[in-house]
C-alpha positions as CSV (number, residue, x, y, z in Angstrom):
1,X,114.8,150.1,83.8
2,X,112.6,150.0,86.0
3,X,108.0,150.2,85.3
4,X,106.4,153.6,87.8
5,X,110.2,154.6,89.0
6,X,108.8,156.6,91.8
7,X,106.0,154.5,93.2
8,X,107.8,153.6,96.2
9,X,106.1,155.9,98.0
10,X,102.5,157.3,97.3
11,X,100.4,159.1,99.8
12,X,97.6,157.5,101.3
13,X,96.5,160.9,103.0
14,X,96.3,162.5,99.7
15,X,93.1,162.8,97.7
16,X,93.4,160.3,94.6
17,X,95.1,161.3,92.0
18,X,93.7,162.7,87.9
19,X,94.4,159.5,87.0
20,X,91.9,157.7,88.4
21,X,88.1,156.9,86.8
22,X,85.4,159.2,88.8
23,X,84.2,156.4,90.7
24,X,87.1,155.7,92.0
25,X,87.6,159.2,93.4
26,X,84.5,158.9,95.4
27,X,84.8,155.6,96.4
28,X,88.7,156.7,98.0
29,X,86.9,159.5,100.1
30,X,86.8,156.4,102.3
31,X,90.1,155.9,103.9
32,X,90.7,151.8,103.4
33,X,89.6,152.1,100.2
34,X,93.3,154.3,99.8
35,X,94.8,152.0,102.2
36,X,94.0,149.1,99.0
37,X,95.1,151.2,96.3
38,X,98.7,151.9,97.9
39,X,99.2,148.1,97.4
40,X,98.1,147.9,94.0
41,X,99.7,151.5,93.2
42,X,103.4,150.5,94.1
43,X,105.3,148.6,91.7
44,X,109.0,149.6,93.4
45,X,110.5,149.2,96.7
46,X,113.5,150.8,96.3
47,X,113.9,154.9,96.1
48,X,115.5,156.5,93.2
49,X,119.2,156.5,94.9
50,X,118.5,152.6,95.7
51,X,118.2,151.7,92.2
52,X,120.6,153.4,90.8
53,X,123.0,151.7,92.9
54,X,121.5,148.4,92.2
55,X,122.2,149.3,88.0
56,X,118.7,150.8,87.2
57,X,119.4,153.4,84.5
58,X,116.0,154.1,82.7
59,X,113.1,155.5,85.1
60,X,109.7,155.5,83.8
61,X,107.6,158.5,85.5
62,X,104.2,159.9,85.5
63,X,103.8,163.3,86.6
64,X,100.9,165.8,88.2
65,X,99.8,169.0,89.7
66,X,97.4,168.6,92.3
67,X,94.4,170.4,91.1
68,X,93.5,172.7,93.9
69,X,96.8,173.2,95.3
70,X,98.3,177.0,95.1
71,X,101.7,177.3,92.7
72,X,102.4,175.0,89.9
73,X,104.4,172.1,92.0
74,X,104.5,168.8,89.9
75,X,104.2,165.0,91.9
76,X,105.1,162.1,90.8
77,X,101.9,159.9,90.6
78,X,100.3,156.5,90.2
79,X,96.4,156.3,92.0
80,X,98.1,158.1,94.6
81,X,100.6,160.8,94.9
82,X,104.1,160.5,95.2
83,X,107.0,162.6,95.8
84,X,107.8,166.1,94.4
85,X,109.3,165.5,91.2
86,X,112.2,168.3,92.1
87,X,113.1,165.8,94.9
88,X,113.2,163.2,93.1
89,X,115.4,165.2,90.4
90,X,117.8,166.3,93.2
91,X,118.3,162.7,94.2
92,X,119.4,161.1,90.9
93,X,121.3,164.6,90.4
94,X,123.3,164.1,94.0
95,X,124.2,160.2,92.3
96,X,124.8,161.7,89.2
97,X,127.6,163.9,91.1
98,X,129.3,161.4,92.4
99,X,129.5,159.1,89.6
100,X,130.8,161.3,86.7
101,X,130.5,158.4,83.9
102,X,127.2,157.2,84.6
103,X,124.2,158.5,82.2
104,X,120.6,157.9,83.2
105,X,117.3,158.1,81.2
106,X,114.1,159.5,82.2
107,X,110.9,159.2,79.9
108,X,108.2,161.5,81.6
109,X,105.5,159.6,79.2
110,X,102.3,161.1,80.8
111,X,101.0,163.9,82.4
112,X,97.8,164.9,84.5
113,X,96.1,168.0,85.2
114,X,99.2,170.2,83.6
115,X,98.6,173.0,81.4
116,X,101.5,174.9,79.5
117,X,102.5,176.6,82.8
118,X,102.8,173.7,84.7
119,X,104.8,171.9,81.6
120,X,107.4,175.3,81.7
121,X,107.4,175.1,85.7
122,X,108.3,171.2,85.4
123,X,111.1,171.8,82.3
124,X,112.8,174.4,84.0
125,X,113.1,172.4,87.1
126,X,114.4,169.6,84.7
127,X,117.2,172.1,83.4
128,X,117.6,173.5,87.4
129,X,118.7,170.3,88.4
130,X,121.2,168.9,85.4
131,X,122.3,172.0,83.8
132,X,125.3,171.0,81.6
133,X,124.5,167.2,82.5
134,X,121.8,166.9,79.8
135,X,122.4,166.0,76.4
136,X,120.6,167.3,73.5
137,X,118.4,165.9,70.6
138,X,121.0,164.0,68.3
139,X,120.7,161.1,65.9
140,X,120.6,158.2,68.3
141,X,123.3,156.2,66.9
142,X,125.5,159.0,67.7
143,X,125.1,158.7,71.8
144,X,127.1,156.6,72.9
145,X,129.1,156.3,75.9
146,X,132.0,157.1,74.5
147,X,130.2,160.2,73.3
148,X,128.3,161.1,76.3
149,X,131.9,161.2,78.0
150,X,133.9,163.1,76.0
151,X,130.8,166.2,76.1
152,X,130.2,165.7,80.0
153,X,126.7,165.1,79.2
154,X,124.6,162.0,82.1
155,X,120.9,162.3,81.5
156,X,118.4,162.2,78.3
157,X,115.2,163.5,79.0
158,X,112.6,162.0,77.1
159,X,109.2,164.3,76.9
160,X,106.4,162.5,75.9
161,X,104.5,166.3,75.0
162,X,104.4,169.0,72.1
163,X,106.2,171.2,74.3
164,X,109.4,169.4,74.0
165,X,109.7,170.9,70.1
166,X,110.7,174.2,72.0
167,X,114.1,173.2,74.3
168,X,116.9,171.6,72.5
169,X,117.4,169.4,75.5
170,X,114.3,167.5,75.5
171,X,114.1,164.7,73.4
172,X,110.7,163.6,71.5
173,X,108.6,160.7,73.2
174,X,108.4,158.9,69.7
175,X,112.4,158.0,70.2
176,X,111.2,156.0,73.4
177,X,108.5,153.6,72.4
178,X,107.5,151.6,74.9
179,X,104.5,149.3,73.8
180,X,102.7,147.6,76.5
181,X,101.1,144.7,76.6
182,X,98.4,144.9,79.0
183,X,97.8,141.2,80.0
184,X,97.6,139.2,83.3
185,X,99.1,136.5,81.2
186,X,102.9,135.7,81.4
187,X,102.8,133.5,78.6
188,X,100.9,136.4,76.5
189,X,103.6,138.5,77.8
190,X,106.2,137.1,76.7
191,X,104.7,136.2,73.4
192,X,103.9,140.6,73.3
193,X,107.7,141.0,73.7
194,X,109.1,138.7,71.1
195,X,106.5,140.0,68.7
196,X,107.0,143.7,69.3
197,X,111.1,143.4,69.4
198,X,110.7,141.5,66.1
199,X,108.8,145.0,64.7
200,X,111.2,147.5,66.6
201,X,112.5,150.2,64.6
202,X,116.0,149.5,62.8
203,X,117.4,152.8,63.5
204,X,116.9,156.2,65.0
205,X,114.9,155.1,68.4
206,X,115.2,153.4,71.7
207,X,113.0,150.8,72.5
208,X,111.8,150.0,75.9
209,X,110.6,145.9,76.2
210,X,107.8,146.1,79.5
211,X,108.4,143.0,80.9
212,X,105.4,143.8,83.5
213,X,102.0,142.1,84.2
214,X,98.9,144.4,84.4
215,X,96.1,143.8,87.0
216,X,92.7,144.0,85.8
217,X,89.6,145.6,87.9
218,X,88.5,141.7,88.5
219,X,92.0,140.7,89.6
220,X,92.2,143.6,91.5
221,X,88.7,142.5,93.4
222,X,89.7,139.1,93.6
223,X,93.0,140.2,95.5
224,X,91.8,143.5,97.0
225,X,94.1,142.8,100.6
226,X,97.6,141.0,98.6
227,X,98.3,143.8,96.6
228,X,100.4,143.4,93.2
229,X,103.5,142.4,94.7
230,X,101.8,138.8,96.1
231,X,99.2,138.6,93.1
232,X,100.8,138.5,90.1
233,X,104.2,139.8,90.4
234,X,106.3,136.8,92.6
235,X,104.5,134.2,90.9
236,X,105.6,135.1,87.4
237,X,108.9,137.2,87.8
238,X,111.5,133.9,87.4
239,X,109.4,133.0,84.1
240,X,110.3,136.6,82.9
241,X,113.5,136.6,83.9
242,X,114.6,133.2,82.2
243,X,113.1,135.0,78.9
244,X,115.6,138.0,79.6
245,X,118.3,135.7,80.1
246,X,117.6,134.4,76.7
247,X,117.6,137.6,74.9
248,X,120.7,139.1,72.8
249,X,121.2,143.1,72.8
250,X,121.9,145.2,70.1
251,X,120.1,145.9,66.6
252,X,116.9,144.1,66.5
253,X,117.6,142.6,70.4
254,X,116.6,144.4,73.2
255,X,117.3,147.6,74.1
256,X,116.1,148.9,77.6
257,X,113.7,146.3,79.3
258,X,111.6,147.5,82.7
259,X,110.2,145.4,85.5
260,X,108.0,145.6,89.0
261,X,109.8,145.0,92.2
262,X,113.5,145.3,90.4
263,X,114.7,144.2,93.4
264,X,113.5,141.0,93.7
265,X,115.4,139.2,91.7
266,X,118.3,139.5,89.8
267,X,116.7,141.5,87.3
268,X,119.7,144.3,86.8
269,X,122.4,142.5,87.4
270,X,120.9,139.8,84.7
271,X,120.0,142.7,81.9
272,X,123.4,144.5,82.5
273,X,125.1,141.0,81.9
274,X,123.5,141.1,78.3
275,X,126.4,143.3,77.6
276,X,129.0,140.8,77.3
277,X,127.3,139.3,74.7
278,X,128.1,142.1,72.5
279,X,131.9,142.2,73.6
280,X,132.2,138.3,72.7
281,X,131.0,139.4,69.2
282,X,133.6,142.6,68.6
283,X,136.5,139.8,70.0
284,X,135.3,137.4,67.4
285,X,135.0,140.1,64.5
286,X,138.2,141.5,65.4
């Protein structure tokens, strides 16, 4: 998976998002001030098609309207604003397409400036773009590939709102934790993920494990022109990747684990290799 899916590209032109602290806001009127916040407001390089071919399969989004603006249109968003979330949706649709057997997840965990309208507007563009693709509410030990297959069924929509009680095809945000540990700290990061996969839920979720680094508002002044990439994201990514490398899938291992910058390392390749871990323990049971 990979941490703000869509950030790759935010609008520097655009006024700053509902997101962001009143202060903030003002202080962005001033055009540098957005110039700085795109490099601390991007955690990917790669678009949506990009990282779906390079293995990503969970995208974590934020979503807004932008208050003012005539219509209900949703953005993507992260300081700044991103893309229109239907073109984003048409993108991983139009990979989707071509690659009948692949399914996707997509956890829209939180929401700015949207009233119930805007949440309809957003869920029928959600069912617009995958139609038949999208797989219902089910007990969670139930989906598996196998099943996914055999109904046709690619994406599971994961709706972190009261709104999703009312469409069968939107499942609830509890079945997607996703606790963060909000530390410029690898080593307290990686303590934060061994701690919070030895609590994860038996059955009946998904568990997301956020291998990312947070930037506080000193880090953020100490660093204002390197951005997140060159403060805290190079330096540490080998040290959470080692701890990947280390983990075992399955009950009580990890599940779906998200990262800044996916593309710096091997970070897919290495989580999709967890996998044959679990095939060397069906050879020996069998």
């Amino acid at each position: 998976g990979s941490h703000d899916s869509f950030s790759y590209w935010v609008d520097e032109k655009s006024p700053v998002g509902p997101d962001q602290a009143t202060a903030i806001k003002r202080l962005a009127r001033i055009s540098l001030v957005r110039k700085i916040m795109k490099k601390w407001s991007v955690t990917q390089n790669l678009t949506f098609k990009e990282q779906l071919e390079g293995g990503i399969r969970y995208f974590d989004l934020r979503v807004s309207s932008k208050p003012g603006e005539i219509g209900q249109e949703i953005y993507f968003i992260h300081g700044l604003f991103g893309i229109k979330v239907w073109d984003g949706l048409k993108e991983i649709n139009s990979f989707l397409e071509q690659h009948p057997k692949e399914v996707i997840f997509l956890d829209f965990n939180h929401f700015y400036a949207m009233d119930d309208s805007h949440h309809h507007f957003l869920i029928n563009r959600i069912h617009s773009a995958f139609e038949s693709k999208l797989c219902c509410v089910e007990c969670v030990e139930y989906v598996t590939l196998l099943y996914m297959w055999e109904k046709k069924h690619q994406v599971l929509i994961f709706y972190h709102h009261p709104l999703y009680q009312e469409y069968p095809f939107l499942w609830p945000g509890n079945k997607m934790p996703a606790p963060w540990a909000n530390t410029t700290n690898v080593h307290k990061l990686l303590q934060f993920l061994e701690t919070t996969l030895g609590e994860r839920s038996r059955y009946g979720t998904f568990h997301v494990s956020q291998a990312i680094l947070t930037p506080r508002v000193k880090t953020i002044a100490r660093h204002l022109i390197r951005g997140l990439k060159n403060t805290l994201v190079h330096r540490n990514l080998p040290m959470i990747l080692n701890w990947v490398k280390a983990q075992k899938p399955g009950v009580m291992g990890v599940n779906i684990i998200t990262s800044d910058f996916v593309e710096l390392v091997d970070f897919a390749a290495t989580v999709i290799a967890l996998n044959d871990l679990l095939l060397e323990e069906d050879k020996s049971a069998t």
